[in-house]
Residue frames relative to the residue before (quaternion, step in Angstrom):
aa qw qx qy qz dx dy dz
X 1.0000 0.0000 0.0000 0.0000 0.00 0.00 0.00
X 0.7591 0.3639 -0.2467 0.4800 3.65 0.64 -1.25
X 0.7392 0.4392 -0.4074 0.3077 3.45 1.12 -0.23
X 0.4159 0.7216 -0.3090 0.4591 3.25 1.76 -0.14
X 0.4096 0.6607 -0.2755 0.5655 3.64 1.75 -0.92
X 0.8060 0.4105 -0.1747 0.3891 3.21 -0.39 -1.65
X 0.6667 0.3626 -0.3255 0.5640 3.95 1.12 -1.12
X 0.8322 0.2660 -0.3893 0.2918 3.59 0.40 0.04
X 0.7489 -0.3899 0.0682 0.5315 3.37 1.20 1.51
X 0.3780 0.6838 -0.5864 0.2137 3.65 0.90 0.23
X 0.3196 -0.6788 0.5627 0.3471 3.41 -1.28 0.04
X 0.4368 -0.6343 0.3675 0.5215 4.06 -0.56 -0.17
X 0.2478 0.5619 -0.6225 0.4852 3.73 1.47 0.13
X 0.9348 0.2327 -0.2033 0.1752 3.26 -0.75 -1.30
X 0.5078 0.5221 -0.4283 0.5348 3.48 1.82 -0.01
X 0.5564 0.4991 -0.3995 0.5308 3.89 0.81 -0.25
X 0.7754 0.4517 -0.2694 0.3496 3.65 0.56 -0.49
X 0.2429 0.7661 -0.2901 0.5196 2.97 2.34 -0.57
X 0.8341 0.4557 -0.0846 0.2991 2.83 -0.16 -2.03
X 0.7299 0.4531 -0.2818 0.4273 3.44 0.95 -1.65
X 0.5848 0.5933 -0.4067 0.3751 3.76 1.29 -0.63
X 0.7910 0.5075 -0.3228 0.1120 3.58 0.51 -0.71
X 0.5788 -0.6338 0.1316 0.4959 3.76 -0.07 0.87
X 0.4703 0.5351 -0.5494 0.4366 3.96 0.65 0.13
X 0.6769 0.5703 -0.2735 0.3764 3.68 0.66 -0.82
X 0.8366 0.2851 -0.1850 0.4296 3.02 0.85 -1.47
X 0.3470 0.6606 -0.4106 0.5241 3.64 1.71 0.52
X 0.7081 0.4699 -0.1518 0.5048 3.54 1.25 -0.62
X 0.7643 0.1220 -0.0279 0.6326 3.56 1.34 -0.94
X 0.1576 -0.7593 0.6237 0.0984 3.98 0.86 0.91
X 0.7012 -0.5209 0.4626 0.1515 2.99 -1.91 0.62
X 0.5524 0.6673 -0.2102 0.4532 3.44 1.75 -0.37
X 0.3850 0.7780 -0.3696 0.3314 3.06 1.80 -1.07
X 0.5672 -0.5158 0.6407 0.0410 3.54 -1.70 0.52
X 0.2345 -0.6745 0.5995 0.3615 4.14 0.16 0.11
X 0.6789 0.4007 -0.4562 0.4127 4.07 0.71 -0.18
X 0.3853 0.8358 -0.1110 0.3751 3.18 1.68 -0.06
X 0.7279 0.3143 0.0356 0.6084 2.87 1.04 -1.72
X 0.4065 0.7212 -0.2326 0.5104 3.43 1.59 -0.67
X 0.8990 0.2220 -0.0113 0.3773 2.83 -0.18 -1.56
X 0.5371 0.4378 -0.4549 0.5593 4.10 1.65 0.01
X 0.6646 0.5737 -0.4005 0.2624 3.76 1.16 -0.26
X 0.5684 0.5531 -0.3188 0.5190 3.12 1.39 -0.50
X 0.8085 0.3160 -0.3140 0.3845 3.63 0.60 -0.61
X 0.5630 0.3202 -0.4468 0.6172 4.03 1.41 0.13
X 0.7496 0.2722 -0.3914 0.4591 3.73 -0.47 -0.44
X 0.6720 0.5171 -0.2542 0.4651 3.92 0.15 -0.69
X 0.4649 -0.6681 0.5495 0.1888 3.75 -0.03 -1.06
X 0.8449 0.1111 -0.0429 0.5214 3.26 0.90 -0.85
X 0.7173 -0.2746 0.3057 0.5627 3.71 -1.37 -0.32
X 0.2636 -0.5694 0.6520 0.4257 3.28 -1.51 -0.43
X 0.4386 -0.7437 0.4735 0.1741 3.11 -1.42 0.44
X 0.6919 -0.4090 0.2666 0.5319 3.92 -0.71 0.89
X 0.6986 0.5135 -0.1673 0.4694 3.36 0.02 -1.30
X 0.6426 0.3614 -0.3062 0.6022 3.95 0.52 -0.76
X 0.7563 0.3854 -0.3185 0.4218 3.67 0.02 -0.96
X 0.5813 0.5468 -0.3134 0.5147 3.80 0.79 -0.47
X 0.9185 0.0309 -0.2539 0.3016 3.46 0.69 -0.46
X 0.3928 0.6227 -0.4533 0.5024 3.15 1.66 0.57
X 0.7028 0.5162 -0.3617 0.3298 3.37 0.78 -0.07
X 0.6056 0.6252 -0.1804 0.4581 2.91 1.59 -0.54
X 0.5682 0.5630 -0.2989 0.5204 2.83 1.56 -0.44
X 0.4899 0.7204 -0.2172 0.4404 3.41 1.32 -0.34
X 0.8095 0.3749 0.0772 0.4452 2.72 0.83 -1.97
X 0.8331 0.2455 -0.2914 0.4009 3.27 1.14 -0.11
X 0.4390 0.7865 -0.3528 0.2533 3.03 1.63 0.41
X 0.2241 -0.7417 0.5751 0.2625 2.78 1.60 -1.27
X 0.8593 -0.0034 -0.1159 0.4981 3.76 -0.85 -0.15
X 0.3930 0.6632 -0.5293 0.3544 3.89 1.09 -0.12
X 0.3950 -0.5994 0.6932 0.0651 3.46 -1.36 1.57
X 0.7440 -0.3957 0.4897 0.2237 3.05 -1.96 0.85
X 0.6452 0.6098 -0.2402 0.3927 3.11 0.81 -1.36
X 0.7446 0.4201 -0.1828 0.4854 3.32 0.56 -1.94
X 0.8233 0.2748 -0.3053 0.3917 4.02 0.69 0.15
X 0.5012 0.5279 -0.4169 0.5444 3.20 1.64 0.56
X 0.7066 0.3958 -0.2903 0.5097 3.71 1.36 0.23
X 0.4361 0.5457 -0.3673 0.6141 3.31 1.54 0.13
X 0.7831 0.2694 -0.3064 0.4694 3.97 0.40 -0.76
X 0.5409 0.5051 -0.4419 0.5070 3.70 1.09 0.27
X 0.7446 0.3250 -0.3969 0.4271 3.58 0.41 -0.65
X 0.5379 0.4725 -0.4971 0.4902 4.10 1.12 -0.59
X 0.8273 0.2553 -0.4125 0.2833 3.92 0.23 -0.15
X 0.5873 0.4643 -0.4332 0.5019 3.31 0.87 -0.07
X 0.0044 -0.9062 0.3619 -0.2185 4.19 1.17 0.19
């Protein structure tokens, strides 16, 4: 399915955003969340492990200073810096 997405022009911003919308997700990351929040459950379901000062400082910030930056567009930014 998601690769079918991707051949018909999806970006992974928007297949991550796909993803972060549906209700198993957002049962997992509520709308209440914190961006250090969301940050910091992403590193430990998608990732495996804690996040680390340093990761949470600047993935949030990315958050924070984007301003119109989508869940999506920084849950596919920390997949491609780790897989790098």
């Amino acid at each position: 399915f998601w690769v079918g997405k991707l051949d018909a022009g999806a970006t992974y911003a928007q297949i991550a955003q796909q993803m972060f919308d549906v209700d198993p997700a957002r049962a997992y990351y509520p709308k209440s969340s914190t961006n250090k929040e969301l940050v910091e459950k992403f590193y430990s379901n998608v990732l495996g492990r804690a996040a680390d000062a340093d990761g949470v400082t600047f993935w949030t910030g990315k958050f924070d200073a984007a301003g119109k930056v989508t869940v999506g567009d920084v849950f596919s930014q920390i997949i491609t810096a780790v897989k790098g």
